[in-house]
C-alpha positions in Angstrom: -7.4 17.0 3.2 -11.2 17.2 3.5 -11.0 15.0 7.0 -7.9 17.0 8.4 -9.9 19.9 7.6 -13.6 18.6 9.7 -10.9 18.0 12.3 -9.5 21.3 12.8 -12.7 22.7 13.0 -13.7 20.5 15.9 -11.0 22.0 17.4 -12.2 25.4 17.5 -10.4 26.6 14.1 -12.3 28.5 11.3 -11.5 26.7 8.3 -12.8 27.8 4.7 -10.8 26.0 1.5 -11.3 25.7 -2.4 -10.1 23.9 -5.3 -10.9 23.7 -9.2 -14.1 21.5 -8.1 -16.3 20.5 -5.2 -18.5 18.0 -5.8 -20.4 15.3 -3.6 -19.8 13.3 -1.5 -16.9 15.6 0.0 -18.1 18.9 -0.4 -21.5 17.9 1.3 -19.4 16.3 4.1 -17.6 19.8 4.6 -20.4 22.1 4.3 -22.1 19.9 7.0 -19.4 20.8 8.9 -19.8 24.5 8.6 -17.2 25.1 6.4 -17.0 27.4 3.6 -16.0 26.0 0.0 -14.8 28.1 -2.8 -14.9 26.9 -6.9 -11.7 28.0 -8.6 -9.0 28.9 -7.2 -9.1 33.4 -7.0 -6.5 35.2 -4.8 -9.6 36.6 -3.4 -10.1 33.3 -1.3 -7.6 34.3 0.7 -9.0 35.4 3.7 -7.4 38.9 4.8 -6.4 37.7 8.0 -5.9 34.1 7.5 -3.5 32.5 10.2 -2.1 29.9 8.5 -2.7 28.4 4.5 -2.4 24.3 4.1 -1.0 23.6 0.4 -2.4 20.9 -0.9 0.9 18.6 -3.1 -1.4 19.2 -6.2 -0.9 23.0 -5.9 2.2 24.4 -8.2 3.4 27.9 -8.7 0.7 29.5 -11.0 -1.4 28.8 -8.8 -3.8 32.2 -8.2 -3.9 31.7 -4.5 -0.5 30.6 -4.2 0.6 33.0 -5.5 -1.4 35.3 -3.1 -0.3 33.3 0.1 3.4 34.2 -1.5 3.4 37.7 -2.3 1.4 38.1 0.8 4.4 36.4 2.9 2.2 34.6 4.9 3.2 31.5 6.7 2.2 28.1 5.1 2.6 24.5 5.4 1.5 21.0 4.0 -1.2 19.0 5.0 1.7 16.4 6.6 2.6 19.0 8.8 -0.4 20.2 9.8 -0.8 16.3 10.6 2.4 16.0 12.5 2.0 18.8 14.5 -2.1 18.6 15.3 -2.9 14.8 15.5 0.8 12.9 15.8 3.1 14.4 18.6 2.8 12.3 21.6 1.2 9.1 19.7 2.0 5.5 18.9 1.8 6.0 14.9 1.7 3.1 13.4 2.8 3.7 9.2 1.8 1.6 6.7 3.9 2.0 3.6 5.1 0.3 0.6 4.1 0.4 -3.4 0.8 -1.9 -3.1 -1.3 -3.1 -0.1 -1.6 -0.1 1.9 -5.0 1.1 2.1 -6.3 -2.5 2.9 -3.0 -3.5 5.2 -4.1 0.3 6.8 -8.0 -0.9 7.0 -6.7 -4.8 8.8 -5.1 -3.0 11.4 -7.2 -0.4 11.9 -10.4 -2.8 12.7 -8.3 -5.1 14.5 -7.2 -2.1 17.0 -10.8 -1.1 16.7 -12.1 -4.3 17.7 -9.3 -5.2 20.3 -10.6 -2.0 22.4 -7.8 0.4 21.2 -10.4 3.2 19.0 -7.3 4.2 17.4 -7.5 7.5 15.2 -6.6 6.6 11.6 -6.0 8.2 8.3 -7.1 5.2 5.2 -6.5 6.8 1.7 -9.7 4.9 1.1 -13.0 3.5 1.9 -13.0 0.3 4.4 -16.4 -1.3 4.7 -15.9 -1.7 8.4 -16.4 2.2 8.8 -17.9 5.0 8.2 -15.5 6.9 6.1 -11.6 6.7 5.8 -10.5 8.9 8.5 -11.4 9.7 12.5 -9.4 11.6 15.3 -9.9 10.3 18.8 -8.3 10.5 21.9 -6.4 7.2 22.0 -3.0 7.1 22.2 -2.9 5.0 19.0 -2.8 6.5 15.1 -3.0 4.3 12.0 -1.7 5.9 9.1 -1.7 5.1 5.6 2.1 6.2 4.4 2.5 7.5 0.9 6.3 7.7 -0.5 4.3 10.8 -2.9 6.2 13.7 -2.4 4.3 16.3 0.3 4.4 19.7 -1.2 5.3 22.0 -3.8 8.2 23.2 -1.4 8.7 19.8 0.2 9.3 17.5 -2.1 10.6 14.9 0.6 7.7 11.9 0.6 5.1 12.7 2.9 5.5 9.2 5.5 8.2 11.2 6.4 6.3 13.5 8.3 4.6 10.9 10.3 6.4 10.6 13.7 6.1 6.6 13.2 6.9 4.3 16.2 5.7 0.9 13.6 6.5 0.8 10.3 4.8 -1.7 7.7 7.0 -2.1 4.3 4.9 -4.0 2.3 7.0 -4.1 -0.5 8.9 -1.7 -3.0 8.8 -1.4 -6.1 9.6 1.7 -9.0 6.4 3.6 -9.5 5.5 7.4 -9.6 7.5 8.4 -12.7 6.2 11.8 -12.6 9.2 12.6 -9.5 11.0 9.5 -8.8 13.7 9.5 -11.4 14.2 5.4 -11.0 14.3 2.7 -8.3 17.2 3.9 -6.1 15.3 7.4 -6.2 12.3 5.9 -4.0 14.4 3.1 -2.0 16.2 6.6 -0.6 12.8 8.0 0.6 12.2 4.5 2.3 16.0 4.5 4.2 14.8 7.5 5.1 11.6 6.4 6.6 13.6 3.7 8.4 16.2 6.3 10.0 13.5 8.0 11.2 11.5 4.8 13.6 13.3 5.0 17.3 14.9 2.4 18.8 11.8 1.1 21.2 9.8 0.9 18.2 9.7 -2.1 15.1 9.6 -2.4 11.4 7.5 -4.9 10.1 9.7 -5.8 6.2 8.3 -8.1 3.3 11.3 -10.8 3.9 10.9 -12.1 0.8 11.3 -8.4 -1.1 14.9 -7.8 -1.6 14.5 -4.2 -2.2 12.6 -4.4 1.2 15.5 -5.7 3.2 17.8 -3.1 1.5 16.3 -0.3 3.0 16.2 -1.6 6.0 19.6 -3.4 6.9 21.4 -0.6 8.5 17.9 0.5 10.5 18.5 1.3 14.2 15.0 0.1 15.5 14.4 -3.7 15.3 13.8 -5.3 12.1 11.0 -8.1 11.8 11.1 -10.1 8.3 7.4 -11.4 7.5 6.6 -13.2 4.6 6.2 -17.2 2.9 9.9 -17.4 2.5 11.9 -20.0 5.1 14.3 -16.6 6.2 11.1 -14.8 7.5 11.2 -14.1 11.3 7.3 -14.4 11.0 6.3 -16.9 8.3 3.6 -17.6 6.7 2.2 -21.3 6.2 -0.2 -23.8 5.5 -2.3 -21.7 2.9 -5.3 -22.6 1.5 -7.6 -21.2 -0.9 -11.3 -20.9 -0.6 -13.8 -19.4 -3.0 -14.4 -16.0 -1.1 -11.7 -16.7 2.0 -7.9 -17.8 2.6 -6.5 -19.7 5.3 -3.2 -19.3 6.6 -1.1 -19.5 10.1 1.5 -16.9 11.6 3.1 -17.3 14.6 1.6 -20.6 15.7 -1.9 -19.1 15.1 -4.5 -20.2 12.3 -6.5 -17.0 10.8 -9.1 -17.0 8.7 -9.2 -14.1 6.0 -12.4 -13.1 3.8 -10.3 -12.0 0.9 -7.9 -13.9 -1.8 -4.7 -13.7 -3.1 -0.9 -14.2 -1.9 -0.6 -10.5 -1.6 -3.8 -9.8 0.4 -2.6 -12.5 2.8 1.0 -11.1 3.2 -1.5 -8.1 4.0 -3.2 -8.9 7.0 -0.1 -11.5 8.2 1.5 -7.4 8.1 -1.4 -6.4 10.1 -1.2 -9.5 12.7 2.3 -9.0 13.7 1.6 -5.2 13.9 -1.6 -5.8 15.6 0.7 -8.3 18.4 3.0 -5.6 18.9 0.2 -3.5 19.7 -0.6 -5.7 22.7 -3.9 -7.9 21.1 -3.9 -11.3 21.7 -3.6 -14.0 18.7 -7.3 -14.7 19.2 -8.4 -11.6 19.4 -7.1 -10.7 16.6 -8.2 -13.8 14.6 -11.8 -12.9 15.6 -11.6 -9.3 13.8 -9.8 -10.3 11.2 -12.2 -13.0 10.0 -14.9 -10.2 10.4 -13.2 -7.9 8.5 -15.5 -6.8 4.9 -12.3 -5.8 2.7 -11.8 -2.2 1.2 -14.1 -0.3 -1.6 -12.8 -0.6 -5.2 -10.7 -3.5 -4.6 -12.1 -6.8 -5.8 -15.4 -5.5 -6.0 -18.2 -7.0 -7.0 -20.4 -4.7 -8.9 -23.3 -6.8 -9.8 -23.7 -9.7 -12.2 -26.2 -9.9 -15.3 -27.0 -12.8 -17.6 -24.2 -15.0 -15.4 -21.6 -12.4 -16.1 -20.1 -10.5 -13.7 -18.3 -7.0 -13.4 -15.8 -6.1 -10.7 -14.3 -3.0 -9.8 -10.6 -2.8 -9.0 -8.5 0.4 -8.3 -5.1 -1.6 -9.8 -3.3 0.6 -12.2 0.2 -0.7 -11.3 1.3 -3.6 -13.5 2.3 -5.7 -10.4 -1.5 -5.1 -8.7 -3.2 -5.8 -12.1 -1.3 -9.0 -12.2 -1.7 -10.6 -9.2 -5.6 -9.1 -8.8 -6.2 -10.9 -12.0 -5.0 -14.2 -10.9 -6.9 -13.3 -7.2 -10.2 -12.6 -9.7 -9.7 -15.6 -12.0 -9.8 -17.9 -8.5 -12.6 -15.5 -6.9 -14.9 -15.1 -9.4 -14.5 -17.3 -12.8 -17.1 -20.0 -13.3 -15.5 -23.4 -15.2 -14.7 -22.5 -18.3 -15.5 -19.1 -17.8 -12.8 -15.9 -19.3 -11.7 -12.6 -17.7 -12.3 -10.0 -19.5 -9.7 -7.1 -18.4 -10.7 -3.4 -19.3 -8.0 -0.9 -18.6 -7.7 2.7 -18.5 -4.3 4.1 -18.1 -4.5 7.4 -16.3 -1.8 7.1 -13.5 1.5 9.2 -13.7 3.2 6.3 -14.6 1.3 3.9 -16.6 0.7 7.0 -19.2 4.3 6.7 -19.6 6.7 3.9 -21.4 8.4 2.9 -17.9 6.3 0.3 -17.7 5.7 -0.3 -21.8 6.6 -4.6 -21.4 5.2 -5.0 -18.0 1.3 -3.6 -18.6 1.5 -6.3 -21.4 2.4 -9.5 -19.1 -0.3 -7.9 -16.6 -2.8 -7.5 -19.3 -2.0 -10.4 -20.8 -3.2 -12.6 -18.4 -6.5 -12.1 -19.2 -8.6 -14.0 -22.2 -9.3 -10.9 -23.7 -8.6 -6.8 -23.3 -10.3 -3.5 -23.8 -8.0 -0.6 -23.8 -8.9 2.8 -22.8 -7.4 5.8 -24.3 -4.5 7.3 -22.3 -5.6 10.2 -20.2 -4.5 13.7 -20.8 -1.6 12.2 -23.4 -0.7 15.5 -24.2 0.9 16.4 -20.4 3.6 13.7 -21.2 6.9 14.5 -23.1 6.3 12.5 -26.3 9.8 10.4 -26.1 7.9 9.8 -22.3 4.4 8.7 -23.6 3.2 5.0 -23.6 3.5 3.3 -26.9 -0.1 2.4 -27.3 0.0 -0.1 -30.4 3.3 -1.9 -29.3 1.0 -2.5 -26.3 -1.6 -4.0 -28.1 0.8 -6.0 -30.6 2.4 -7.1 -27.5 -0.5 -8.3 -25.8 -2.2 -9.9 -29.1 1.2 -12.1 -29.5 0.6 -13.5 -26.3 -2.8 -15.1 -28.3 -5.3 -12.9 -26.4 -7.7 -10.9 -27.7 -7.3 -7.4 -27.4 -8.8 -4.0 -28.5 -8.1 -0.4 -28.5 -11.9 1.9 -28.0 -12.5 5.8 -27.9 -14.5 6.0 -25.1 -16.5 4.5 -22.5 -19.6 4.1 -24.8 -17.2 2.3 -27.5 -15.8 0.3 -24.6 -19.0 -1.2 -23.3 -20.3 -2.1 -26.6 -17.0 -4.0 -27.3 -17.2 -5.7 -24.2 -20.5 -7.0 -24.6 -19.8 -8.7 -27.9 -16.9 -10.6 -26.4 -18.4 -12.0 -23.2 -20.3 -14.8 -22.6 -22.5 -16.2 -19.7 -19.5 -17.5 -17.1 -17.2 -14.9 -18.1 -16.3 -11.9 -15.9 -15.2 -8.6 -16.2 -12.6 -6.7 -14.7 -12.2 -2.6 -14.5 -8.9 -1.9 -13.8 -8.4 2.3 -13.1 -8.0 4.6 -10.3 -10.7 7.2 -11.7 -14.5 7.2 -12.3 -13.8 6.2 -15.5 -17.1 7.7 -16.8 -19.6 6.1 -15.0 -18.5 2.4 -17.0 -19.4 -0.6 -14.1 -23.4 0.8 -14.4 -23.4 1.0 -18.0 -21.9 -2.9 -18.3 -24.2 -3.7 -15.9 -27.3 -1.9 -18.4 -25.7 -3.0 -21.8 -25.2 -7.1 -20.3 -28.8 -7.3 -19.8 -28.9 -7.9 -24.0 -26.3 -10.7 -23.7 -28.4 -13.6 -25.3 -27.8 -16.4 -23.5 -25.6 -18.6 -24.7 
């Protein structure tokens, strides 16, 4: 919202905005800018002769303003539209979508077009090391776009990719997530048919061949469909992978990349990039040369710092699926001989607070040595019958012969954690919040590991 907003104002609109809090960095970013924020939301905000109002999908009715805009009659829309109809018409969009993957499969492509000449604009829904920021609006006629199946508006609840005029599609993969307004699986494999029916004939969607919910949604698509994946079905398969400490290897259509990441999924990633990247005109080696330059995505597999031979990443996984296959990405990455991952996890998405995913958090937990729970956020906002069942999760993860703990608090947390680790070990923060500040205060507490 914040980088829609900076570019409308380049555009010659006055923009002022508000919302419950404005903090650093995006509130500096704005004000910069020259526009005006507003703390809290008062009906007051509203300017008296404001031309249009952009409703953010975390506004409800209740809101003050909303309720202004409404009794008011004036015309508003949601940040998708104002997307679609500002920065989209007329481009080649190119839509990265699917359950996991998609900021970094966004960030690949992005810096490949980047390097390859093409200055696309792009929309990331996080921070790639290769820019700036997240988010730029330039004259090319090419738009990488980060597509979230989340639903767009409090008046639109149709998921917000849907908005985005795509000529490429990337469908990672698909699984059940977003319990808070997808009723079940079939609910959000509707959203991506509908995604599909919307890509024209001269353009291409680029499927994980190997995910059969993936080549459900697409096998009645009207645009070409190109399978991509390890499987021997793939149209574009992947092959000849190898591991390296911080790097994997792997060849796609005849070409060997190098890529400074691990793990199966971040290599179905940028093989998703690389066909994507191709159909965008860029050259094999071309595209090997940015790709190999490419310095990965903030919060994923991140390396905080290391004391006493211990180390503490950062990782923005909260889906069972991504906590799973990070960990075994980690355990290859990071993990000294002998050495023990140490997973702390703080549920606080819409759908890990719930039971939907009660037996999966434990296999994904569970395949680390040892565990630190953090309470569930905001429990109370969940119907009980709905809520996480906290201590069959820890009995479920303790018969799997790990050790694992439930702590109040961040304070509680990092004490725990520093009586279980040992020089060799690592630790990994799994959560898609601040979660109170908790990589700096390992990093401060580790310093009275004895040394062992």
């Amino acid at each position: 919202m914040g980088a829609v907003a900076a570019a409308m104002k380049e555009r010659g609109y006055k923009i002022t905005g508000s919302d419950s809090a404005v903090y650093p960095p995006i509130s500096t970013f704005l004000e910069s800018r020259g526009i005006k924020l507003e703390r809290g939301y008062r009906a007051s905000n509203i300017p008296e002769k404001a031309y249009v109002i952009v409703v953010g999908n975390a506004i409800s009715r209740g809101n003050e303003e909303l309720e202004e805009v409404l009794n008011r009659k004036l015309r508003y829309v949601s940040m998708p539209e104002v997307l679609k109809e500002y920065f989209l018409h007329g481009k080649r969009n190119f839509v990265v979508s699917g359950t996991h993957g998609k900021t970094t499969t966004t960030s690949l492509l992005t810096w490949m077009l980047s390097k390859g000449g093409k200055d696309p604009s792009y929309l990331i829904g996080g921070i790639p090391r290769n820019f700036e920021g997240g988010a730029k609006f330039t004259e090319s006629e090419f738009f990488t776009i980060e597509g979230d199946e989340y639903d767009t508006a409090f008046f639109d609840k149709r998921s917000k990719f849907l908005h985005y005029l795509p000529e490429a599609v990337i469908i990672n993969n698909i699984e059940f997530d977003h319990a808070d307004i997808f009723e079940n699986l079939e609910a959000i494999k509707k959203s991506f048919r509908l995604l599909v029916r919307v890509v024209p004939r001269n353009g291409i969607i680029f499927a994980n061949g190997d995910d059969p919910n993936c080549l459900d949604v697409t096998k009645d698509s009207h645009a070409p469909v190109v399978k991509v994946g390890f499987g021997a079905n793939n149209d574009r398969r992947i092959s000849d992978v190898i591991y390296g400490d911080d790097s994997t290897d792997f060849t796609i259509n005849a070409q060997r990349y190098k890529l400074p990441m691990n793990g199966d999924y971040n290599v179905r990633n940028a093989a998703m990039a690389v066909c994507s990247a191709e159909f965008a005109g860029m050259s094999p080696a071309k595209i090997a040369d940015a790709l190999a330059a490419f310095k990965g995505v903030a919060r994923r597999q991140d390396l905080r710092g290391e004391v006493n031979c211990v180390k503490v990443i950062d990782d923005f996984g909260h889906h069972p699926t991504a906590i799973k296959e990070t960990t075994t990405a980690l355990k290859r990455r990071y993990l000294a001989p002998g050495g023990r991952l140490l997973a702390i996890f703080e549920p606080r998405s819409n759908s890990t607070r719930r039971k939907v995913f009660q037996n999966e958090l434990a296999l994904a937990l569970g395949a680390s040595e040892m565990v630190i729970l953090a309470p569930v956020a905001d429990m109370h906002k969940i119907p009980e019958a709905d809520r996480l069942d906290v201590d069959h999760l820890l009995d479920s993860i303790r018969t799997m012969g790990r050790e694992v703990f439930m702590e109040a608090d961040v304070d509680h947390i990092v004490a725990r954690a520093v009586t279980l680790v040992k020089p060799g070990d690592s630790i990994a923060v799994f959560s898609n919040g601040g979660f109170g500040g908790i990589h700096e205060k390992l990093l401060e507490a580790l310093k009275s590991l004895p040394t062992r």
